[in-house]
N, C-alpha and C positions, 0 to 999 in steps of 0.2 A: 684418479686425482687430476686435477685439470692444470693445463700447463702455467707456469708461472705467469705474469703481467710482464711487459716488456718494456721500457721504455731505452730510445733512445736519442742520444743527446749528442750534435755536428757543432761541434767547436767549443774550447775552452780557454778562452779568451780573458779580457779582463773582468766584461761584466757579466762570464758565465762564475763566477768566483763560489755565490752565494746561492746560484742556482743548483751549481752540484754539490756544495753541502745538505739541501732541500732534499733532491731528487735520493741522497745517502738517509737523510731520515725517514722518506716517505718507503725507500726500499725496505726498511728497518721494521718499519710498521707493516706492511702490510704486507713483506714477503714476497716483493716484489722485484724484477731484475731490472737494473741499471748499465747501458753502458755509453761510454762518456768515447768520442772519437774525436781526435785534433792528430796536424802533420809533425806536431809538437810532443811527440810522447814523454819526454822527464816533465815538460810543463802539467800534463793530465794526471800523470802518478803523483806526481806532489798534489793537488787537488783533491785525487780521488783518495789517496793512501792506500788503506789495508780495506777491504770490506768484503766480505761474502757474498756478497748479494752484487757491486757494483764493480765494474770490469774497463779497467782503459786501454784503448788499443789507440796503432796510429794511424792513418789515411791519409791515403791521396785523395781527396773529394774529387778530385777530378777525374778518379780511375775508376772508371762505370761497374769492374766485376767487384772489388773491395765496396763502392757504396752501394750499391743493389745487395750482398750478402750480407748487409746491415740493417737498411730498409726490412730486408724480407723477415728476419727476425722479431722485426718489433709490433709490437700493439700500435703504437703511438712514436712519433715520430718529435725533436725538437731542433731547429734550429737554429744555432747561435753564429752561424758561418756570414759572411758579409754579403749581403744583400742580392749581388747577381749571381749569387751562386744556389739559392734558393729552387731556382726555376729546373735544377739537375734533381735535387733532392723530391721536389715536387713531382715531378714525369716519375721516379722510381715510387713513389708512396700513391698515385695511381694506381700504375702498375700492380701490383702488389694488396692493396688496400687501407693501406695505414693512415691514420689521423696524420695531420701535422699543422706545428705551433712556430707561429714565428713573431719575433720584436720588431720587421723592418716593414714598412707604407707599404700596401698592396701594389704591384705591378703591375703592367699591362698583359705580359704573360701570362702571371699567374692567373688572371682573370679569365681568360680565354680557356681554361684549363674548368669553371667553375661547373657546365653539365656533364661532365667526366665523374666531379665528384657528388654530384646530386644521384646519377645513374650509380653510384658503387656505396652511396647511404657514407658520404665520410664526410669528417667538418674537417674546415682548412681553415684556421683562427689566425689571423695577422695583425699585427697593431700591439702585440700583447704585452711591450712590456713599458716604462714611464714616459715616453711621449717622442712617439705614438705608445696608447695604453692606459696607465693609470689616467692621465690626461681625458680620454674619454670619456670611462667609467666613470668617473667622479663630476664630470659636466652632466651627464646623461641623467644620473644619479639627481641630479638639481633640477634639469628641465623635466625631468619625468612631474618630479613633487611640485614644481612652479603651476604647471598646466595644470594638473588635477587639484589645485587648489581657485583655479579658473584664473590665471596669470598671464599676460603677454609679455614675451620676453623682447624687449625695444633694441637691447645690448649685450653683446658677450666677449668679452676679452678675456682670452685665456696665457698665462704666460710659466714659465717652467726653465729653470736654471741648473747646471752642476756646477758648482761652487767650489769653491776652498773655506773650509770650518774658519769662522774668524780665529781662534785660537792658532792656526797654522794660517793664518795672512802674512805674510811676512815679506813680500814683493812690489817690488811699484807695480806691478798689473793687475793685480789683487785677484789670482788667477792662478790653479794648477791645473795640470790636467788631468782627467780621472775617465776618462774615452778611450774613444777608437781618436789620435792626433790628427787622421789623415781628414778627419770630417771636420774637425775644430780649425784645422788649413784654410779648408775651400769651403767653409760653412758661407751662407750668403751669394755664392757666387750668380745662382742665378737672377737674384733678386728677388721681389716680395712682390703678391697681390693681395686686396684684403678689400673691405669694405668700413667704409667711417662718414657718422652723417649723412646716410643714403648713397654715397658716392664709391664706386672705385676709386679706387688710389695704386697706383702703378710706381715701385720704387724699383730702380737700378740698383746694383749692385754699391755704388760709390756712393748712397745716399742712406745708405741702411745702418750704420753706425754711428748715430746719433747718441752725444753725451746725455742731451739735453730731456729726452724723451725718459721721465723718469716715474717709476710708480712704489709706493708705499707699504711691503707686506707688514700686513698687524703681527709685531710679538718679533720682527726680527731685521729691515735693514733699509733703506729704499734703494732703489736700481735702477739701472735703467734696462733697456729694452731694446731690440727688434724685432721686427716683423719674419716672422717665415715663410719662405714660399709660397704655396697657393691655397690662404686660408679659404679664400670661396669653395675648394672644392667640399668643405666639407660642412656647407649650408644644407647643401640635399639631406647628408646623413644623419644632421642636428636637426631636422626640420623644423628650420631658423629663419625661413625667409622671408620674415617682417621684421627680423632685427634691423637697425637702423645704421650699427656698426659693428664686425662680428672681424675680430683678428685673432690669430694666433701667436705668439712670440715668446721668444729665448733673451734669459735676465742675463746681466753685467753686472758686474757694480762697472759704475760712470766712467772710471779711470779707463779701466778695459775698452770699452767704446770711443774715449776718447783715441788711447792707443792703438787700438785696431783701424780705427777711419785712417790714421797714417799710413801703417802696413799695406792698406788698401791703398791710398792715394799716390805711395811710393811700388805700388806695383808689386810688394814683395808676397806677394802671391801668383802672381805671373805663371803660367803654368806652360810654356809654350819657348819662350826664349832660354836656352839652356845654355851651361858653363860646364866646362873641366874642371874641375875641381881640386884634381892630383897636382898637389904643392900649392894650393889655394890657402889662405888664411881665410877665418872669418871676417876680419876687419878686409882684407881684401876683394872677398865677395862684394860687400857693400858697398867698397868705392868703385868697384867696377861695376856693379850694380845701377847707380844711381847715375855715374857717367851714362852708359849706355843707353839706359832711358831719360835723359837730361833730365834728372831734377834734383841734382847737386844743390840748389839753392832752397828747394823746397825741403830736404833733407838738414838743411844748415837751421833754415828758419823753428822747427819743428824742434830740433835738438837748444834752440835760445831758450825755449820753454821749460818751467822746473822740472815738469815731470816727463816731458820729453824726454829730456837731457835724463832723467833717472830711469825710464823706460829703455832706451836704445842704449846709454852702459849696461844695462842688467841684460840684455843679449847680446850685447859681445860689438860691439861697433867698435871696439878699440880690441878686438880680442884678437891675439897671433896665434891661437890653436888653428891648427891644418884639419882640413874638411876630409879630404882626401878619400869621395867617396862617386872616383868616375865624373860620368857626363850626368849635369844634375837640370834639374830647371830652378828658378827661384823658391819656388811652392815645397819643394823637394828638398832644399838649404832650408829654408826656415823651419819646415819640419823637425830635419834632424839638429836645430838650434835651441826649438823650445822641446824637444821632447828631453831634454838637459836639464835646461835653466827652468820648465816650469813644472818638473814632474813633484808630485807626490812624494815626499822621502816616508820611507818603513813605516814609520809611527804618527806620519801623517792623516788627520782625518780633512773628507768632502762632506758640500753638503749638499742636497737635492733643497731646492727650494721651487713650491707652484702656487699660483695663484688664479682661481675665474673671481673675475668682477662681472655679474649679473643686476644689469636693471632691469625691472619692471613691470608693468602694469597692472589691478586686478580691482575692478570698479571704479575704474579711472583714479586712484590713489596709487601713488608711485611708490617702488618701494628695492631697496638693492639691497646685493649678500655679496659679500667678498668670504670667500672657500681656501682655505691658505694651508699645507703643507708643508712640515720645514724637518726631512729626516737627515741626522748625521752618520756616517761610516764610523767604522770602529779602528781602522786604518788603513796602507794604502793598498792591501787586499781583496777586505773585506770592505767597501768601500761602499757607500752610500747608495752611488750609480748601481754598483753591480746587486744591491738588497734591492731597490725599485726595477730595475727591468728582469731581474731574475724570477723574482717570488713571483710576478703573475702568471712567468710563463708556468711554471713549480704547481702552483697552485691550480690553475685553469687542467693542466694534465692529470692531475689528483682527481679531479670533480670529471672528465671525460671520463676515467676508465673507472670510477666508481659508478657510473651510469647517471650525473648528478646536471650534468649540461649535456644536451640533447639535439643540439642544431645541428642539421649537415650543410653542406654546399659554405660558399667563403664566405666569409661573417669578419669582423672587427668588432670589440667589443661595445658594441651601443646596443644591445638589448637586455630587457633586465634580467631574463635567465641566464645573461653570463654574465653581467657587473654585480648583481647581488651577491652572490655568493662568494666572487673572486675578493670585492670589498669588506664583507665579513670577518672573511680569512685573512687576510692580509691585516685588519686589524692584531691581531695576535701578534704581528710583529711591527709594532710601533708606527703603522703607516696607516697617518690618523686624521683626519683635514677638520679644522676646527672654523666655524663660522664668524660673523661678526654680520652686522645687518643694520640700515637706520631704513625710517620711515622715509 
């Protein structure tokens, strides 16, 4: 009899939630072993519970002989662990031979690692779960059918939000968080490239939080927008390079942009100038805050504003709760300020909101589709976030060891032997992009 399937799974986290419910039915079905590892072990047992098949243990990720006798056991490798820790996991699933799946932007390491796994026949899939992820498959999905209907595509703006379900809006920010915080902190930090009208466009950090830049999804809200990082790099991959304007970006609603370009402009992201914190008030962080970087006055002016003034009470500018958590940086206070005031409560639902807007051409007659996405969480567990980046990786590992996707060497999903079938699948659970289109 041949030995069971193996899969294994590094980190259980928030938006591994709905992954390892997946990974418990696919065990279920087909008689396969799961095991689920975090440093966090009551958090993985309540996740994984009771199962025959699916097994939680804890780890040190960082202690080579505990993750190598985990590696070595598996078929298939996932990880759900934060991004630079990826490149440990990867050296041991070399090693060894194991596949491995991961949600976060390919690396420079990993790359370097890519004739390792072409020489050992093994696929390393990254990008895999909603953006980076669904995001591609569903673009790729569109420019596959645009061309072979003999199309030039002029335009591509792709945009992708985690939301707060209108029915739980309840905040002047119009914003919970349903993430990793530490990213929604320093999101923007380096600034944005992109392409618009033929032109580069080069945006700093301090210019990316615009209320104003706003776009329309059909059937659910309009938002606004930024740009993300460095959409040109992935003209190569879209083989895009007559588009005229090709961006990438992360939705708001407007209030949020408007509030964040403050946060920004008040520095409270800062990550560099640090405070004591021990016998610190919140309200006093901020007045030491804005003294120290002089802009007491630009703090005054911003707070005259209605919703200023309702943005900066609702985190605490008047709050005398003590922080009392050491030597901090600002970035590091506002962290532990919104991960309070804007979390998710129990029965809370998110929502994943996407949108590509595609222009164009096919016998010189012009012609656009807007592709829109709008899945909700069932609450702040099971959560919208954690259904979209979990299910591809879930899914994608189903179809390797059934023998059903076939690539080795690193890949991200833009070829249609792994978007087809990942989007197929994924329909069966509500993650459904419905078109609209004018002449």
């Amino acid at each position: 009899m041949n030995a069971l399937k193996h899969i294994v799974l590094f980190g259980a986290g928030k938006s591994a939630t709905v992954l390892i419910d997946y990974l418990k039915e696919i065990a279920t079905e087909n008689v396969w072993k799961v095991t689920v590892a975090d440093s966090n072990l009551e958090a993985v047992q309540s996740k994984v519970g009771t199962h025959e098949l699916v097994k939680a243990v804890q780890i040190d990720i960082e202690n080579s002989e505990q993750r190598k006798a985990l590696v070595q056991e598996a078929d298939l490798v996932i990880s759900m662990m934060p991004h630079w820790l990826h490149y440990l996991i990867a050296l041991d699933c070399i090693e060894f031979g194991k596949h491995l799946l991961t949600a976060s932007y390919v690396s420079d390491d990993i790359k370097e690692l890519e004739p390792a796994m072409l020489e050992k026949k093994l696929l390393f899939l990254c990008e895999m779960g909603l953006d980076p992820g669904i995001d591609h498959m569903s673009a790729m999905q569109l420019f596959h059918r645009i061309k072979d209907e003999g199309g030039k595509i002029t335009s591509f703006k792709s945009h992708c939000g985690g939301l707060v379900a209108p029915e739980n809006d309840d905040n002047p920010w119009h914003y919970k968080i349903s993430w990793n915080p530490r990213n929604i902190i320093l999101s923007g930090k380096a600034g944005a490239v992109y392409k618009e009208n033929g032109k580069e466009v080069h945006l700093p950090y301090e210019a990316l939080f615009n209320a104003d830049r706003l776009v329309n999804v059909p059937g659910c809200d309009v938002f606004s927008y930024y740009p993300n990082r460095d959409s040109l790099g992935y003209i190569d991959l879209y083989d895009l390079h007559n588009a005229e304007t090709f961006v990438r970006t992360t939705l708001r609603h407007p209030e949020f942009s408007f509030g964040w370009k403050n946060i920004v402009d008040l520095k409270l992201t800062d990550d560099e100038l640090v405070y004591n914190t021990e016998g610190m008030t919140v309200a006093a962080f901020f007045k030491t805050h804005f003294e120290k970087h002089h802009n007491e006055s630009l703090a005054l002016k911003i707070q005259e504003t209605e919703i200023g003034e309702k943005q900066f009470n609702f985190i605490g500018i008047n709050d005398e709760t003590l922080i009392n958590k050491g030597v901090c940086s600002a970035a590091d206070i506002l962290q532990q300020i919104l991960e309070k005031k804007l979390a998710l409560l129990p029965d809370d639902k998110d929502m994943i909101v996407m949108l590509h807007e595609i222009d164009y051409n096919v016998n010189g007659a012009k012609h656009s589709i807007q592709s829109s996405l709008v899945v909700k969480g069932e609450n702040s567990l099971r959560t919208a976030m954690a259904k979209t980046v979990g299910l591809p990786l879930g899914i994608a590992a189903r179809l390797i060891l059934e023998g059903k996707i076939n690539e080795t060497g690193l890949h991200i999903p833009v070829k249609a032997t792994i978007y087809e079938p990942v989007l197929n699948a994924l329909k069966n659970y509500g993650i459904v992009f419905h078109e609209t289109g004018k002449e």
